[in-house]
N, C-alpha and C positions, 0 to 999 in steps of 0.2 A: 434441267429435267431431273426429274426424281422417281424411282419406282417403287413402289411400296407391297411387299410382299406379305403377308399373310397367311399364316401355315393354320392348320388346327389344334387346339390344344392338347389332343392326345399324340401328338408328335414330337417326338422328342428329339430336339437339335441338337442334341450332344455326340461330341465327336466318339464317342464309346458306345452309343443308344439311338443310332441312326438306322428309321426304317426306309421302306420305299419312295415316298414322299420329299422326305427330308433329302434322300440321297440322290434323287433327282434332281431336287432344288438348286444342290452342288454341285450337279454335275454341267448343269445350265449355267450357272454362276460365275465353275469356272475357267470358261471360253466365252464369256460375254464380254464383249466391248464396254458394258456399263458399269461395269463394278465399280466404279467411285460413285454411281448414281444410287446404287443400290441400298435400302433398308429390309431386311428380314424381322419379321415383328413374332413371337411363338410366347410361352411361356418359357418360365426365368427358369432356366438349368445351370449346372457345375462347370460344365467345361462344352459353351457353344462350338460348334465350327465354325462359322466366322464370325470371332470375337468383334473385329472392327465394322461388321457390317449386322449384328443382330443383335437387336434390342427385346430382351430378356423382361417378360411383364409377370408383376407376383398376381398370387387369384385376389379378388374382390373381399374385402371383408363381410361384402354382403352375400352371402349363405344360398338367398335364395337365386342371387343374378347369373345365369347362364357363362359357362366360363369361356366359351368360344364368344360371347358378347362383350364379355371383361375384355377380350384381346382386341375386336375392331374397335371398340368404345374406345382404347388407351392408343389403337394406332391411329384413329382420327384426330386424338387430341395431339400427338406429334405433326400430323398433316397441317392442322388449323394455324402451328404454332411454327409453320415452317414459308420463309417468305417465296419459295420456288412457286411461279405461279404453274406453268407446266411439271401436272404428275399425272402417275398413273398407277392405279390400285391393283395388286391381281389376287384373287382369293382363291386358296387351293383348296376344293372337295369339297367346302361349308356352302351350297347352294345357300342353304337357310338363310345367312348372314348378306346376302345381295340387296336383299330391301332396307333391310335397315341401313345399308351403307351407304345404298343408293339416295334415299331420303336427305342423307344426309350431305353428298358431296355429287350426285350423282350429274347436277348442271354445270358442276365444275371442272370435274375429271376424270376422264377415261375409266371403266373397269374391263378387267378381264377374267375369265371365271374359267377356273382348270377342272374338269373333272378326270379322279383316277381310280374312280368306282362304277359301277353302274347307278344312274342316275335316278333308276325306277325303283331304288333302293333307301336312296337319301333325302332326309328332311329339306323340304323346299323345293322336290324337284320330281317328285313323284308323278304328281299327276300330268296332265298333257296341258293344262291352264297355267299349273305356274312354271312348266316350262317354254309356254309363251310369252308366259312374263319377262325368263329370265332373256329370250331372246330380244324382247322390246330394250331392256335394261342394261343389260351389257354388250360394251361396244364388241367383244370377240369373246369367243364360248370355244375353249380347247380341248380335246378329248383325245386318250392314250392311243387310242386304237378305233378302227375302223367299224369294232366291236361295238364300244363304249359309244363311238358318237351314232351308230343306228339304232342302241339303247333310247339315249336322249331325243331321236327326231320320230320314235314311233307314236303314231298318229296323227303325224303332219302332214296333210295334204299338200305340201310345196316344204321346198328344201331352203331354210333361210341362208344368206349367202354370207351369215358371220362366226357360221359352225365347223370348226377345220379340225383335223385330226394334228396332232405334234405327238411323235412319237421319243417314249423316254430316251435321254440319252445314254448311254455308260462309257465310262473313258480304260479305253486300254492301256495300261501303262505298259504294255512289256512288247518289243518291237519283236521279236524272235518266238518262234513256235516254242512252249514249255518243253521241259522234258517229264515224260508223265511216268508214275507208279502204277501198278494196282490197285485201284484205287476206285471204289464205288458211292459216289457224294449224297445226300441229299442235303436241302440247306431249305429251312423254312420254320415256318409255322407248326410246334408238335399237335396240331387240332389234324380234325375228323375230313374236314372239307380239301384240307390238302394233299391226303393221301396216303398219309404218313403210315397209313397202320397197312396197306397196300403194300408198299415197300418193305417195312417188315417183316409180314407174314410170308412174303417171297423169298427176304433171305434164310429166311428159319428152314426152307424148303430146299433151296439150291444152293447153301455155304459149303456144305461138304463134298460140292462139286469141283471147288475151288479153293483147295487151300493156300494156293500163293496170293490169292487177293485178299481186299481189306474192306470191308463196309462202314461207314462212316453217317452217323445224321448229326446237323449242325441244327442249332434253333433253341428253343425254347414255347412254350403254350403261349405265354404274352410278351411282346416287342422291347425289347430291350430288358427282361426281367433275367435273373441269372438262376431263380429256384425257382421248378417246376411247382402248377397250381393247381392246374384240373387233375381229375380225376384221370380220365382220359391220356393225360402225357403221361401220367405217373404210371398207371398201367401198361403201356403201349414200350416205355423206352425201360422198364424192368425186364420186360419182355426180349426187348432186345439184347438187353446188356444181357443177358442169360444164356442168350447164344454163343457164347465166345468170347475168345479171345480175336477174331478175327473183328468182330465187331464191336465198333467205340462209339461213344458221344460226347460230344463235346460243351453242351450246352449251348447258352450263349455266348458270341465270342465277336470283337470288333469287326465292321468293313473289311478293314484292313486283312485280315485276318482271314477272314471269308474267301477274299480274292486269294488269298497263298494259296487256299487249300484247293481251290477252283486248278489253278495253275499247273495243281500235282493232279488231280484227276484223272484217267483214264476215261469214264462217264459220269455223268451227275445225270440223275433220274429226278423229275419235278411228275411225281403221280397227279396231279390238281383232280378233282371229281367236282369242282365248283367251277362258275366262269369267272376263270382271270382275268381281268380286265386290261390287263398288258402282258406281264407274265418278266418281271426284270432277272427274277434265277435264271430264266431262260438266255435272256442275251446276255448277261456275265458268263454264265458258261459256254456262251459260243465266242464271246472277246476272250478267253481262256484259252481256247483249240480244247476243250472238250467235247468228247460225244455224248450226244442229248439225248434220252428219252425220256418223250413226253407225252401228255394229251391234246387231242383235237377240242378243248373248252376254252371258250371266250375267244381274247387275241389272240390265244397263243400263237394257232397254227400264221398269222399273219408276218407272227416273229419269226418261225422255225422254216417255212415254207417247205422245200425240197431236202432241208440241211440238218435233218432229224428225224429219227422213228417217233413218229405219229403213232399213237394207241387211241382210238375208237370205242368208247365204253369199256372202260379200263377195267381189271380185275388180276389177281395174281396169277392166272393160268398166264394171261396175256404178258404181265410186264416180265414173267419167267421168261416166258419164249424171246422178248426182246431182247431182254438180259444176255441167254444162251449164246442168240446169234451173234451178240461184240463180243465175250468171253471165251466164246470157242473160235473165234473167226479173227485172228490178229489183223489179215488184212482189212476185213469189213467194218473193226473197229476203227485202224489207221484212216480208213476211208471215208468215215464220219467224224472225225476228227478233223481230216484236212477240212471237210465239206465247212463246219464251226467254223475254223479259223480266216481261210479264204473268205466264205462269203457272210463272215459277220459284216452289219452295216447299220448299225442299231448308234451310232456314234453317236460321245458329248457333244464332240466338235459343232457336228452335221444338227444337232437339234437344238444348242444353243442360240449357234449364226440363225436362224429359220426363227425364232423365239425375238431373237434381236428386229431381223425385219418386221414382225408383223408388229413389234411394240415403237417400231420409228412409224410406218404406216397407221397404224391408231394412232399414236399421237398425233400426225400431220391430218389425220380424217376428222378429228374431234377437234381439232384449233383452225378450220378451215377459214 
């Protein structure tokens, strides 16, 4: 058996340049029973994460040919040339690329089709026709959140029975509750839709409430880039640094890196004013024992449930007040804290093994 994965080309597999996508792909990867099964197919980067298991493709010389094309075209041509008669294709977020794949191998093997967006968003999957199609076409259709998959089923009179929710995994490495700082996180995207400017104009407001803490935003405007672009970050995190010395930025900065700072937290605030479609800041900062405040958009609240301040049409009057109540209230902080670390359940482990069964039951459904 063989599985053949498929990322997008704007995803960067590099173990320094790893976004949402990518980092779930690893985190499934690595608690999967299949890993010697496994090919990872993306564009050619410096330093893959896994080097023994992902094939690195350059762009097209041809100018005009779609470069999410370039990558199924060059991962067919490894299919075609591989004698494993049982495989199975799974394409992460590129709806678009289902036909053409299909066309081409579609009598012979399994596909599986991830979305980690909203559906009603993405080429190939917009309208309610071709995502009938992709139900005709693909043996299993996986979706982040309970969000994202009643994205993809609106306008279906009947609920097809090959549409399942897999929720992302994150792996906790650290067995022991951290020991936390002062310490106020954000970690994300410097754009408009995530809130960013939310979060700052709040600490601009309530820093001088607090001068034993620290505010902190991690990110950059585009995924894995190290110098800010838009207009937008450059004005918003000027703005910040202007505030203080209590207040840092770090740019972009590895995984790895991410999770230390997670670790020291006291709260990590994810403002989002767009719908997340899962919301992965959200459960690293609860495998952290962070306390969360966040927004009721998209998945989130599926992720956060009980075990986080929920904001309702968010705005800085609101996320002050949130803020106040953990900063002035040690215990009610301690108490969202424990709430993250107790009932995180957002697990690699748990979404891997779930990943594993349904790709041994599609295989066995399709070679019947």
């Amino acid at each position: 058996m063989k599985i053949n994965i498929l990322i997008p080309h704007k995803e960067k597999f590099d173990i320094e340049k790893l976004s949402s996508v990518s980092i779930t792909i690893i985190n499934n990867f690595n608690f999967s029973k299949f890993q010697e099964n496994i090919k990872i197919f993306g564009k050619k980067v410096e330093n893959p994460a896994k080097p023994g298991n992902f094939i690195g493709i350059k762009n097209s010389f041809n100018i005009f040919k779609s470069k999410n094309t370039n990558l199924a075209e060059k991962m067919l041509h490894h299919i075609k040339n591989d004698n494993e008669k049982k495989q199975l294709v799974e394409i992460h977020n590129r709806p678009i690329l289902l036909g053409y794949i299909f066309k081409k191998i579609g009598a012979k093997f399994p596909i599986i089709i991830f979305f980690h967006n909203n559906p009603l968003d993405m080429r190939g999957s917009k309208t309610l026709q071709e995502r009938k199609k992709i139900v005709q076409k693909a043996s299993v259709i996986l979706c982040v959140s309970k969000f994202i998959k009643n994205k993809f089923l609106l306008g279906f009179d009947y609920e097809p029975k090959n549409v399942h929710v897999l929720y992302n995994g994150v792996d906790r490495t650290i067995k022991k509750f951290p020991k936390k700082i002062n310490e106020v996180l954000y970690v994300g995207r410097i754009v408009q839709e995530k809130g960013v400017h939310i979060f700052i104009n709040c600490v601009e407001k309530l820093i001088g409430t607090f001068p034993s803490w620290k505010f902190c935003i991690v990110g950059s405007s585009h995924l894995g880039e190290y110098k800010e672009k838009s207009d937008f970050s450059k004005f918003y995190i000027k703005k910040f640094l202007q505030i203080g010395k209590q207040a840092y930025f770090t740019g972009y900065i590895s995984h790895e890196e991410v999770q230390n700072k997670m670790r020291e937290a006291a709260i990590v605030v994810v403002p989002s004013i767009w719908e997340e479609p899962f919301g992965l800041v959200v459960a690293e900062a609860m495998s952290n024992g962070a306390a969360v405040i966040t927004t009721n958009m998209g998945g989130i609240p599926e992720i956060v449930g009980e075990n986080g301040v929920l904001i309702k049409n968010i705005n800085e009057d609101k996320l002050r007040n949130a803020l106040y109540s953990l900063m002035l209230d040690k215990k009610n902080l301690e108490n969202f804290q424990e709430l993250s670390w107790r009932n995180f359940n957002q697990t690699a482990l748990k979404s891997s093994r779930k990943l594993d069964l349904i790709r041994i039951e599609t295989l066995k459904d399709f070679y019947l």
